[in-house]
C-alpha positions as CSV (number, residue, x, y, z in Angstrom):
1,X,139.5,62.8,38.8
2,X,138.3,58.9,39.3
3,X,135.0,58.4,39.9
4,X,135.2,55.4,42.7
5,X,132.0,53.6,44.5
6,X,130.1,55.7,47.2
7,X,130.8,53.2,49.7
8,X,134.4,54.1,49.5
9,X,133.3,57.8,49.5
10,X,131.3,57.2,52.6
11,X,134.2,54.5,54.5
12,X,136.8,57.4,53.8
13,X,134.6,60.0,55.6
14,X,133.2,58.3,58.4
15,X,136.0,56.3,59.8
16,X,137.3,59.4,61.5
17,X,133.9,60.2,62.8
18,X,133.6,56.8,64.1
19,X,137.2,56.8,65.8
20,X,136.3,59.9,67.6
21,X,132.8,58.8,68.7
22,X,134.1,55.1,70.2
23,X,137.1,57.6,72.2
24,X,133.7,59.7,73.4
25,X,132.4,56.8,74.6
26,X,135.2,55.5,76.5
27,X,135.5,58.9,78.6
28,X,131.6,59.0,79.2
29,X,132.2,55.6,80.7
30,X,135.4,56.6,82.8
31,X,133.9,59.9,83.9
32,X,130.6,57.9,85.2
33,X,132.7,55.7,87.2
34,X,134.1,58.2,88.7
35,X,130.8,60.3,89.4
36,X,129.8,57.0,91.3
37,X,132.6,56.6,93.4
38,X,131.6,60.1,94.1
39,X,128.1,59.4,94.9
40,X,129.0,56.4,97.2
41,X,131.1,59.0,99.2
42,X,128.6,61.8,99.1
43,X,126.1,59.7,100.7
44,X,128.3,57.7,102.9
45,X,128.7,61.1,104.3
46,X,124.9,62.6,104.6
47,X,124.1,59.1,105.8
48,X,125.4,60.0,109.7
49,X,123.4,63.6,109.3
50,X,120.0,64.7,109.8
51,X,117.7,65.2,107.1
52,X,116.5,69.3,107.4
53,X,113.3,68.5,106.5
54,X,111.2,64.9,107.3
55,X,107.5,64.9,106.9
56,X,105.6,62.5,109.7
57,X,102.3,60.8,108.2
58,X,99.6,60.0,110.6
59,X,98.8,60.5,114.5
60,X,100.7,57.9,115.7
61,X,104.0,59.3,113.6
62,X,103.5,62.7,114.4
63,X,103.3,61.9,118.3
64,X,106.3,59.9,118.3
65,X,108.7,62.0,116.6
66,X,107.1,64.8,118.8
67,X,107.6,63.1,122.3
68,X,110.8,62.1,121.5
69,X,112.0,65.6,120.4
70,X,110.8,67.4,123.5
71,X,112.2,64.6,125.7
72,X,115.5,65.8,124.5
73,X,114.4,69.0,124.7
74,X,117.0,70.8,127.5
75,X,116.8,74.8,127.4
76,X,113.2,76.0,126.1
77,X,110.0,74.8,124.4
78,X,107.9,77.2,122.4
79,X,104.2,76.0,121.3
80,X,101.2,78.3,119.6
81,X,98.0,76.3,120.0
82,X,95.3,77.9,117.6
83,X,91.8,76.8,117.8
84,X,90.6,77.4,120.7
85,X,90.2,75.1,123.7
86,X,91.6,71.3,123.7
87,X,90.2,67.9,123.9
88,X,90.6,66.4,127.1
89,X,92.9,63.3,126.0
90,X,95.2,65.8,124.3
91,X,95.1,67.8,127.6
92,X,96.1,65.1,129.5
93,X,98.9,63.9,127.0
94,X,100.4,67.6,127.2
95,X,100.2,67.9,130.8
96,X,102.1,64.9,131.8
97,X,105.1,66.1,129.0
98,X,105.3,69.3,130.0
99,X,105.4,68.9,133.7
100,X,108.4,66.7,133.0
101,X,109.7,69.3,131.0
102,X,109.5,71.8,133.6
103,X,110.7,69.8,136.1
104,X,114.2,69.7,135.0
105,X,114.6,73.2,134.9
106,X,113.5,73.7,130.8
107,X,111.6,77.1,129.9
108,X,108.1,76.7,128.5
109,X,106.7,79.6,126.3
110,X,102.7,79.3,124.7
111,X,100.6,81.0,123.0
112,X,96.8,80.4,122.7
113,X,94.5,82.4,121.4
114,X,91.5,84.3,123.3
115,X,88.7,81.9,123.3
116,X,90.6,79.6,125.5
117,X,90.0,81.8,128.1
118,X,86.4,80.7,128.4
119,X,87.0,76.9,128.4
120,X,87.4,75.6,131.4
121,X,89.7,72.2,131.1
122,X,92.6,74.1,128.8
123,X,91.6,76.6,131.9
124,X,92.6,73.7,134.6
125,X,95.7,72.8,132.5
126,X,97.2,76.3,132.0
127,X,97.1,76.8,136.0
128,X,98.9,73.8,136.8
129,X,101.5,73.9,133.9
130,X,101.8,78.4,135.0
131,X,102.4,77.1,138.8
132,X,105.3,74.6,137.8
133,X,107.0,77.6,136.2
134,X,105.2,77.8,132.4
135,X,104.3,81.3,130.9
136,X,101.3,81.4,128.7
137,X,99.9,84.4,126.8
138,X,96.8,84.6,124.6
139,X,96.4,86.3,121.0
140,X,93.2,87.3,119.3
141,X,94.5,86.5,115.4
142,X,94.8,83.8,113.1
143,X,97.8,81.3,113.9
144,X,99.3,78.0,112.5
145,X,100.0,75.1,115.0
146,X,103.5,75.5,115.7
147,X,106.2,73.7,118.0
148,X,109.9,74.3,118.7
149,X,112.3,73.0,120.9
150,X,115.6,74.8,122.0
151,X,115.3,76.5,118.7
152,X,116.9,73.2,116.5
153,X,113.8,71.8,115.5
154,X,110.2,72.5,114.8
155,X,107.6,70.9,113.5
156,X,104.6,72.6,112.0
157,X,101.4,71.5,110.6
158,X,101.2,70.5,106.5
159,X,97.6,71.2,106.0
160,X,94.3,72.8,108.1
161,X,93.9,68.8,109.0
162,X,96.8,68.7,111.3
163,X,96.4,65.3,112.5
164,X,96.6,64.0,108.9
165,X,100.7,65.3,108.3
166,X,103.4,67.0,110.0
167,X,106.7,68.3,109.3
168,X,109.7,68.0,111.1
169,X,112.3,71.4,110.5
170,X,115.4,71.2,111.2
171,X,117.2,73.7,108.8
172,X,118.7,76.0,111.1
173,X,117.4,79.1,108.6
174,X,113.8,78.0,108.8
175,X,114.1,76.8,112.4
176,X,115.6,80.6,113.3
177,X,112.4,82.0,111.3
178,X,110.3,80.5,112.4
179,X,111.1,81.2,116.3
180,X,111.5,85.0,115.5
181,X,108.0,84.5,114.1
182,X,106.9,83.3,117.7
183,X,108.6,85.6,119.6
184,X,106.7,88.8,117.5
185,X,103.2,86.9,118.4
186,X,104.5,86.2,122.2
187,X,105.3,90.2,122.8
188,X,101.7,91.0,121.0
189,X,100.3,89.0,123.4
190,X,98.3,89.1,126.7
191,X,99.8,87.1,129.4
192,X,97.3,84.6,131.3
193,X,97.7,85.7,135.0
194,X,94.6,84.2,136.3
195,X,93.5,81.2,134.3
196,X,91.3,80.2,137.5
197,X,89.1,83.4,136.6
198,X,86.5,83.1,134.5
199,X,86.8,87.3,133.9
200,X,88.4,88.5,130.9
201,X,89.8,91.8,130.6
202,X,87.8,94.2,128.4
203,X,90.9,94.0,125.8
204,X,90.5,90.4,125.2
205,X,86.7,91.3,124.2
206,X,87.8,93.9,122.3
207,X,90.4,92.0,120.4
208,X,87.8,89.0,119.8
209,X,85.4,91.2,118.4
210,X,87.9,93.4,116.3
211,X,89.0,89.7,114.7
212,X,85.8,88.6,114.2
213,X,84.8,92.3,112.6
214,X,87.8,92.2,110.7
215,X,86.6,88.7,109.0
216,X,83.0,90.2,108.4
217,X,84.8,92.4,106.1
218,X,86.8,89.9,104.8
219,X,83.5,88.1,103.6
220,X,83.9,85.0,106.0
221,X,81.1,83.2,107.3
222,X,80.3,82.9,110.9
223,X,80.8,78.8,110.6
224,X,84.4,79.8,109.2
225,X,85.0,82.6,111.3
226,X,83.9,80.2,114.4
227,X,86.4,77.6,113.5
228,X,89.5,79.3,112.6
229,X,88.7,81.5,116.1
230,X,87.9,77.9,118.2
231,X,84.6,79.3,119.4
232,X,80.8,78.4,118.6
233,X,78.8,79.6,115.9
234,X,76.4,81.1,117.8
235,X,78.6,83.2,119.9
236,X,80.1,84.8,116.5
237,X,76.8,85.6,115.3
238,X,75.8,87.4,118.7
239,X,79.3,89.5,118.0
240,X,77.8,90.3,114.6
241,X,74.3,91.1,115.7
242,X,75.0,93.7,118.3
243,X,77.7,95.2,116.0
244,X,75.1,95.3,113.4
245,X,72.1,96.7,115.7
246,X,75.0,99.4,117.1
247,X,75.5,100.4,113.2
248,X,71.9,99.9,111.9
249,X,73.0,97.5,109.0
250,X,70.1,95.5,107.4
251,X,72.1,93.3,105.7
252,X,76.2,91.1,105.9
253,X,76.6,93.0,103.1
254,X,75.6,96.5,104.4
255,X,77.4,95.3,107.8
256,X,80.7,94.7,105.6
257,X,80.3,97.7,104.2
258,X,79.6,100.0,107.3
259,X,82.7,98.6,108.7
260,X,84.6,99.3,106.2
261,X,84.1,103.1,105.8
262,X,82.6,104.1,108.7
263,X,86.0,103.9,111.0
264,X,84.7,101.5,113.0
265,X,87.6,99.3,113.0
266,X,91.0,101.1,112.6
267,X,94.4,100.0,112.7
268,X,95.6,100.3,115.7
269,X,95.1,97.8,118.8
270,X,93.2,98.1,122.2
271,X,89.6,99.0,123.2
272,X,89.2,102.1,121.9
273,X,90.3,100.6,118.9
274,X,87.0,98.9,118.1
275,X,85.0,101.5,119.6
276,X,84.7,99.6,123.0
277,X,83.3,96.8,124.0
278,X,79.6,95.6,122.8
């Protein structure tokens, strides 16, 4: 045994190390040329497809991609419209689409929910779009905004401020859940047959009531209640009243209460349901 300098030592031991790290780096070199000849073809390829998903900023976005996807639309157009009646611009918008819709022969399902049935332009616009061939049906729950044409794209609201964003589905999983969503609400619902009557049938009532009772419980206020429903303030808080005066509650709390153990408001649907109408 020599002793011999450590540089030696060191030149002897890391030369290998070094070979093998400069023939690493050639291959990580070689394999990312060939990962972007890849990537040029991979998106070459999704370039001529549709994005599944495309979110639409603004009013003026979200109209556009929306007129231009039920202009194509050919076989059937579902909408839920929550909230109650509509403004009169948007009225006029919607009628003019939709009798050009139904005028080539395209089916035209919607659901609204019962409060429109008290408003008297969404009133004037379901009887003319029902006597060009639409069907419309009314729900007394809770909905999101939802559109969806011949069941290949929908587009659905992306927060309670629905003119602010809007997203554009076109994943055929989503688009296929979403529809079978609509199509539970539309056979839960009660059709519009007259919308030139200002009568409602006593279900309706009952069904408005049972929602609004059900949010009592829930511990929403009327001015929340009111606007997820689409009806005033004050007409929720006459519901509440006479429900309270009918159970002798003092108090919202006492009213929550009562209707939560008293069997007031059971499961099942109809009039008898919620005990009648008030």
């Amino acid at each position: 045994m020599e002793p011999v300098p450590p540089h030696a030592a060191a030149f002897a031991v890391l030369q290998p190390l070094q070979e093998e790290l400069t023939a690493m780096r050639r291959k990580e070199r070689s394999l990312m040329a060939a990962f972007s000849l890849f990537e040029e073809v991979y998106t070459d390829t999704r370039r001529g497809e549709q994005q599944p998903f495309t979110l639409h900023r603004g009013e003026a976005a979200i109209n556009g991609a929306l007129v231009a996807a039920v202009d194509t639309c050919q076989e059937e157009l579902l909408t839920a419209q929550p909230g109650g009646g509509r403004r009169a611009d948007d009225l006029a918008q919607a009628l003019e689409r939709d009798m050009r819709l139904l005028a080539r022969g395209t089916r035209q399902r919607t659901v609204y929910q019962h409060t429109v049935r008290h408003h008297r332009p969404t009133l004037a616009y379901i009887s003319q779009i029902t006597e060009a061939g639409a069907e419309v049906r009314t729900l007394a729950e809770v909905f999101e905004r939802l559109i969806i044409c011949d069941r290949k794209v929908a587009f659905i609201p992306v927060s309670d401020d629905r003119g602010t964003a809007a997203l554009e589905v076109r994943h055929p999983a989503m688009v296929r859940f979403l529809a079978r969503s609509f199509d539970r609400d539309w056979k839960r619902s009660i059709p519009v047959e007259d919308p030139d009557s200002a009568l409602r049938p006593r279900v309706i009532v009952s069904d408005i009531q049972r929602t609004i009772l059900q949010a009592v419980v829930s511990g929403e206020t009327d001015e929340s209640i009111a606007r997820r429903l689409g009806m005033s303030r004050r007409s929720v808080a006459e519901h509440v009243r006479k429900v309270s005066e009918h159970l002798g509650s003092g108090s919202r709390a006492q009213l929550g209460y009562l209707l939560a153990t008293s069997g007031f408001l059971p499961d099942g649907p109809g009039p008898e349901a919620a005990g009648g109408t008030l």
